[in-house]
C-alpha positions as CSV (number, residue, x, y, z in Angstrom):
1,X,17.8,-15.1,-17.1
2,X,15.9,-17.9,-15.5
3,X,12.9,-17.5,-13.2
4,X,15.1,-19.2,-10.5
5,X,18.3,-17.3,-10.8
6,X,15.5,-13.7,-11.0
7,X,14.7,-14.3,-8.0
8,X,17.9,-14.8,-6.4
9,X,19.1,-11.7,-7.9
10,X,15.8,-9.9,-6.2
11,X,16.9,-11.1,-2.6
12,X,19.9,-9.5,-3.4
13,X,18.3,-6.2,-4.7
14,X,15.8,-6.1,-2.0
15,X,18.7,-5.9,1.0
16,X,20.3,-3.2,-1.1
17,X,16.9,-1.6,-1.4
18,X,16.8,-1.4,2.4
19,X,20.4,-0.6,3.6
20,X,19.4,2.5,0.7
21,X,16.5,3.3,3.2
22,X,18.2,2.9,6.3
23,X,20.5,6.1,5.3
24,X,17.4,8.3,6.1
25,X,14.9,6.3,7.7
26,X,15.7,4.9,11.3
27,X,13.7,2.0,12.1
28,X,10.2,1.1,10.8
29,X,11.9,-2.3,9.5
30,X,7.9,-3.9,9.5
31,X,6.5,-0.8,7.7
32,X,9.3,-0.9,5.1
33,X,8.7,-4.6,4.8
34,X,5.0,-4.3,3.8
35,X,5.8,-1.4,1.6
36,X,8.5,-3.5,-0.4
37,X,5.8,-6.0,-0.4
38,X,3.1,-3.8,-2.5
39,X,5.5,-2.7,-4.8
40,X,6.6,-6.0,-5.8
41,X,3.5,-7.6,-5.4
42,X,2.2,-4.8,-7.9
43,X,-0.7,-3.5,-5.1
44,X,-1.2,0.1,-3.0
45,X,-0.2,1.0,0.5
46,X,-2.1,3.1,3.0
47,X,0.1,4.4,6.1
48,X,-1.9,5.6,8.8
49,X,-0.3,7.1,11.9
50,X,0.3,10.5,13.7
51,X,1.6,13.7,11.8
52,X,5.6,14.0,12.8
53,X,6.2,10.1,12.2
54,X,8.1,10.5,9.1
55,X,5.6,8.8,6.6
56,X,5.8,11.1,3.9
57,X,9.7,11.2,3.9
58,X,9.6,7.2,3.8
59,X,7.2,7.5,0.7
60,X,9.6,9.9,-1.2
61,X,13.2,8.1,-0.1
62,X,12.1,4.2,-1.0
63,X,10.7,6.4,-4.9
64,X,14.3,7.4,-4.9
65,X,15.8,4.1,-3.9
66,X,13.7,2.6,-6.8
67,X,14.4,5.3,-9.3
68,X,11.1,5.8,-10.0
69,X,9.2,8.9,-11.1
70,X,7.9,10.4,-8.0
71,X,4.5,13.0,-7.5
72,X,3.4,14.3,-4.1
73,X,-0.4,15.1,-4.0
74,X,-0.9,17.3,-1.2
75,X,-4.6,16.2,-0.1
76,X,-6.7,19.6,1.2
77,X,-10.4,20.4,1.6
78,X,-10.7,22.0,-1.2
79,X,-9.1,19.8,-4.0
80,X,-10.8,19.0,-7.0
81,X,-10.6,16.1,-9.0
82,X,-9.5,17.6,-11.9
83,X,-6.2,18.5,-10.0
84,X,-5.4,15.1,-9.5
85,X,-6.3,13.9,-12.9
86,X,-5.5,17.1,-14.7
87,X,-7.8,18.8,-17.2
88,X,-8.3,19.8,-20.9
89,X,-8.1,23.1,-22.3
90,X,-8.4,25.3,-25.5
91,X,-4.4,26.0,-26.8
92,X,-3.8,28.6,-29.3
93,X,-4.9,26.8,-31.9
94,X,-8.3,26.6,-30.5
95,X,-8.4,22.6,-30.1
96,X,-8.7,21.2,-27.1
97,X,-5.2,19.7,-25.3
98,X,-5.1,17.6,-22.2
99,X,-2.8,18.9,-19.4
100,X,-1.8,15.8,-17.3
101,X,-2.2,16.0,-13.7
102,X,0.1,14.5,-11.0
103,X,-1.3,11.6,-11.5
104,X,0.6,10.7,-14.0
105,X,3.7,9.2,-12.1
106,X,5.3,5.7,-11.3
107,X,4.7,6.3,-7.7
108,X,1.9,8.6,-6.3
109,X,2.0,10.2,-2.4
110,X,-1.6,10.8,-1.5
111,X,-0.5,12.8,1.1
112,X,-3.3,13.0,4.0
113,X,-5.9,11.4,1.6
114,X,-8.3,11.6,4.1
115,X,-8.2,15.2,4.3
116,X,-10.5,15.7,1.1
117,X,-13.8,14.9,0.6
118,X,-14.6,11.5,-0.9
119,X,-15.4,13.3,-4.6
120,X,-11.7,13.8,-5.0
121,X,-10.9,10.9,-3.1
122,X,-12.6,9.0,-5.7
123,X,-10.7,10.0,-8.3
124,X,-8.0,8.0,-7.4
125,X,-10.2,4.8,-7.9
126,X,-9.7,4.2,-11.6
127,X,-5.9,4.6,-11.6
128,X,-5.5,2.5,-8.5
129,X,-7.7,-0.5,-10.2
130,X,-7.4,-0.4,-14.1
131,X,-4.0,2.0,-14.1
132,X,-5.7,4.8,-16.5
133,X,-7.3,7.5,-16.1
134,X,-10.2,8.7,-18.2
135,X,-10.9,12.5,-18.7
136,X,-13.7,14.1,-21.3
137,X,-14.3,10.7,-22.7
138,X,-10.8,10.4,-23.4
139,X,-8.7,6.9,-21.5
140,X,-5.3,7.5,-21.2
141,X,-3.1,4.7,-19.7
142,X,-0.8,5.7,-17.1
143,X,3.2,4.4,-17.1
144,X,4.2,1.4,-15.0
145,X,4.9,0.5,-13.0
146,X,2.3,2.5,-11.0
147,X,1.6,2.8,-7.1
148,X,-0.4,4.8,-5.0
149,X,1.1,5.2,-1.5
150,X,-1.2,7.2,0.5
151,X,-0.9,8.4,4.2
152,X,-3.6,9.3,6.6
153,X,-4.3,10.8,9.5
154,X,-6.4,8.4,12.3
155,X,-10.0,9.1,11.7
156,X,-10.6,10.6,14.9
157,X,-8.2,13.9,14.4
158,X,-10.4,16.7,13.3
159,X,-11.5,17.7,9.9
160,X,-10.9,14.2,8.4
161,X,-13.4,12.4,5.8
162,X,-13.3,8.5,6.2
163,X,-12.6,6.4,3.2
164,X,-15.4,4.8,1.6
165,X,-15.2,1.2,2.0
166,X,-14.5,0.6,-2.3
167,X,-11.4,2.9,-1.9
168,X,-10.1,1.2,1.2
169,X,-10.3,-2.4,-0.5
170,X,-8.3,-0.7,-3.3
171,X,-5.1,-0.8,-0.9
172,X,-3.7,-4.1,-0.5
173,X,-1.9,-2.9,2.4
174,X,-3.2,-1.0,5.3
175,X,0.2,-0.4,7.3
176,X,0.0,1.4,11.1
177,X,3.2,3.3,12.1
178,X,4.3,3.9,15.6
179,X,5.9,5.5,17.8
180,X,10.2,5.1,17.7
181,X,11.5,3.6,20.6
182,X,13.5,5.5,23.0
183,X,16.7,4.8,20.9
184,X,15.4,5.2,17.7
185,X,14.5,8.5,18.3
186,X,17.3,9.7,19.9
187,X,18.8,8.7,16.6
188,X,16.1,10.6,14.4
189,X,17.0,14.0,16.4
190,X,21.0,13.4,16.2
191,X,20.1,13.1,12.2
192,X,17.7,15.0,11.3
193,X,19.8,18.3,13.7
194,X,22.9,18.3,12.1
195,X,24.2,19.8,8.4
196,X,24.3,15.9,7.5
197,X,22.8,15.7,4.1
198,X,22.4,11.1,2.8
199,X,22.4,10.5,-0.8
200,X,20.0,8.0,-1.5
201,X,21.2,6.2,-4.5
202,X,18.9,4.6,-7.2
203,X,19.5,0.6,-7.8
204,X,16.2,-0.5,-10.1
205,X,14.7,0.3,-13.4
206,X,10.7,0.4,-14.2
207,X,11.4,-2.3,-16.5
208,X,13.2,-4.0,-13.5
209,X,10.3,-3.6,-11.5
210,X,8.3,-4.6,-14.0
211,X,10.0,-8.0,-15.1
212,X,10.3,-9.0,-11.0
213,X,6.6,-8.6,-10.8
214,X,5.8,-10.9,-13.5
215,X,8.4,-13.8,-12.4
216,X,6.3,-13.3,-8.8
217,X,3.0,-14.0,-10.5
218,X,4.5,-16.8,-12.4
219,X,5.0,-19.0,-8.4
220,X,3.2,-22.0,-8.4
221,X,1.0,-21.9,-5.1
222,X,-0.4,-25.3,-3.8
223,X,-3.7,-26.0,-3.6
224,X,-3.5,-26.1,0.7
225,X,-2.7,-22.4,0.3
226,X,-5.3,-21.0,-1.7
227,X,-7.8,-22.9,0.5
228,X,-6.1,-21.7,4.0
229,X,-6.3,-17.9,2.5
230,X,-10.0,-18.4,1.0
231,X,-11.1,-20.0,4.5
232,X,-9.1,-17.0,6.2
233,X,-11.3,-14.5,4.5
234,X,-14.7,-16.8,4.9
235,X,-13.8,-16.2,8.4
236,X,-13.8,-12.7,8.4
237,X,-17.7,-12.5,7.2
238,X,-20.5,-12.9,9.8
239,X,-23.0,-14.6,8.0
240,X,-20.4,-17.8,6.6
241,X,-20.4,-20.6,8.0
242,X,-17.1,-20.9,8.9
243,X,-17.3,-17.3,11.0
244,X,-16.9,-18.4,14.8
245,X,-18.8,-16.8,17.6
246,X,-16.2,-14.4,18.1
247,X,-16.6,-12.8,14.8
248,X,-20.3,-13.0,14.7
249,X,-20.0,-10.6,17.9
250,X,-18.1,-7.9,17.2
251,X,-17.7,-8.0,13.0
252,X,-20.6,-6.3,11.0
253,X,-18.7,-6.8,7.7
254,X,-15.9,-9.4,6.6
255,X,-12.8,-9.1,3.7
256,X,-14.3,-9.5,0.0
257,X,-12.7,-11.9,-2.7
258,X,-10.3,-9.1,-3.4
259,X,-8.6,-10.2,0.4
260,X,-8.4,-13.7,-0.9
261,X,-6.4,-12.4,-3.9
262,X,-4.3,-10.1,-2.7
263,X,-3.5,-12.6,0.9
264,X,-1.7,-15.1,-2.5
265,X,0.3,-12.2,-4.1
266,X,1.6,-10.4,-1.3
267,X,2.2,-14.4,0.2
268,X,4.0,-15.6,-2.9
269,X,6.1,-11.7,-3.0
270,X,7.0,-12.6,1.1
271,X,8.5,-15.9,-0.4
272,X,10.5,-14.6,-3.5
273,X,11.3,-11.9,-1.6
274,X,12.8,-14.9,1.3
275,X,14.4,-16.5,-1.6
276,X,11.6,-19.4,-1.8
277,X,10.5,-20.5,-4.9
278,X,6.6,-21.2,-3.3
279,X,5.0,-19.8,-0.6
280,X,3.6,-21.4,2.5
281,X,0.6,-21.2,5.4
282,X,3.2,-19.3,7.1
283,X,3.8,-16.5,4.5
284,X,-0.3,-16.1,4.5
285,X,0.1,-15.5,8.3
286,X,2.9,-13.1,7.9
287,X,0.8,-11.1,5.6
288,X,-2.7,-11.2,6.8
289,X,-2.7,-8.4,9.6
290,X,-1.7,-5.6,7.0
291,X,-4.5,-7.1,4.1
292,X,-7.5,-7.2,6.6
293,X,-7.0,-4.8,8.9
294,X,-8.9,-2.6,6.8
295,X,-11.3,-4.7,5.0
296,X,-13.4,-5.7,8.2
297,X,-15.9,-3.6,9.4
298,X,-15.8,-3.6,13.6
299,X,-19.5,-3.1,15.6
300,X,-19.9,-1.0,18.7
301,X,-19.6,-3.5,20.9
302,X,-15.9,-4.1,19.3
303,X,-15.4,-0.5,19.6
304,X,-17.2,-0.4,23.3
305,X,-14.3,-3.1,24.5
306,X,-12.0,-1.6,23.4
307,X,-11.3,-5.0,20.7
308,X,-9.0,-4.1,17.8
309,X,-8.6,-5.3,14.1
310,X,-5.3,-6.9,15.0
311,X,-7.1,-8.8,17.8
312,X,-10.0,-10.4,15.6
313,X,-7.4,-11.4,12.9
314,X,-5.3,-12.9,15.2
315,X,-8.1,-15.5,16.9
316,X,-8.7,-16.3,12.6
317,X,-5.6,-18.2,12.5
């Protein structure tokens, strides 16, 4: 099949994707959006929001849409690393076997990763970023295709660790939920109340997946592009040039080069996924609140006027 007539076919598979959803999730259209995104832009998804808001039921019904393997990691206080990653130990034979961990899925819930200190938080690192694990000396690779969707808590509720900044940039996607509207959760209750039981059906395969991400990475992206989404991220950082008054008041820290990067992928999935064969400034724009909202650092004064992230990225454009 050509690249052209792939894509097609993904435009197609993506509205299925989401009328799949829509059996169990009401609303959220943005948040599903940005988490179709990731997937098929091959990045990581952090949902932050309020307990009750239905994140972790999202999580497990767009892994059954997909037909993807599916692991919950319930984060705690006192989690190790080694449940995560999963340990070896002497069998009857006296050798030494390797029990896999939960890691070892297509898609990973990091359910209230910011419940657990950052030693186990880190262990997530090296299958976010190089999609293996390595135990005792021993690198195993995991399956693809691989995604950690991970859902926290706002900082500010008690008993919470903050991610370290390395972990955060690991997430191309940094997605707030809300509250439903009235409707919309009148809705929820008249669901979720009855006997009412949606079969959520699955419509991809990981080679699927897998094939769709490559024809994305294959898009041609002028040269405009790149430069508005490197100059986007130059923005962000206090101490460039190109950062305006604005920034250089209430930023302490801008977006890496790992913005810059994943500002083209998720751009170029928002146009396959649109049924365009290139992506535009416009698709940059689309994307840019979710990729830096967690990749700039605010000051107190930011914090003191009450300034959010969705502000600052805003006056970039």
């Amino acid at each position: 099949m050509s690249d052209v007539a792939t894509i097609q076919q993904l435009v197609e598979k993506q509205k299925a994707l989401k009328q799949e959803i829509a059996k169990v999730i009401v609303g959220q259209d943005e948040v599903i959006n940005q988490i179709v995104l990731s997937i098929f832009a091959g990045g990581h998804a952090l949902l932050i929001g309020v307990p009750g808001l239905a994140k972790t039921l999202m999580v497990n019904t767009i892994s059954q849409a997909l037909g993807l393997d599916f692991k919950r990691i319930q984060f705690t206080p006192d989690l190790m690393p080694s449940d995560i990653l999963g340990s070896e130990i002497l069998d009857e034979n006296r050798q030494f076997k390797f029990i896999k961990g939960p890691v070892f899925s297509n898609i990973i819930l990091a359910d209230e990763i910011n419940r657990t200190p950052p030693k186990t938080q880190a262990a997530l690192l090296e299958a976010m970023q190089e999609r293996a694990v390595t135990v005792a000396g021993h690198n195993y690779k995991l399956n693809l295709p691989y995604f950690v969707l991970a859902t926290q808590n706002p900082i500010e509720q008690e008993g919470t660790y903050p991610l370290p900044e390395a972990q955060l940039d690991r997430f191309m996607f940094a997605i707030k939920l809300e509250y439903p509207s009235f409707q919309e959760e009148v809705n929820v209750v008249k669901a979720t109340t009855s006997d009412f039981k949606p079969q959520v059906n699955p419509l991809f395969t990981a080679e699927e997946i897998i094939h769709f991400q490559n024809v994305i990475r294959k898009i041609p992206v002028p040269d405009n592009v790149i430069e508005y989404a490197v100059t986007l991220v130059s923005k962000t950082r206090p101490d460039n040039p190109l950062a305006t008054d604005f920034v250089k008041t209430y930023i302490d820290w801008g977006a890496g080069p790992r913005a810059s990067q994943n500002l083209i992928l998720a751009a170029k999935t928002q146009a396959a996924l649109n049924g365009k064969f290139s992506p535009d400034i416009i698709d940059v724009q689309s994307v840019a609140t979710g990729i830096l909202r967690h990749r700039i650092v605010k000051n107190y004064k930011a914090d003191a006027e009450g300034i959010s992230d969705e502000e600052i990225i805003k006056k970039l454009f």
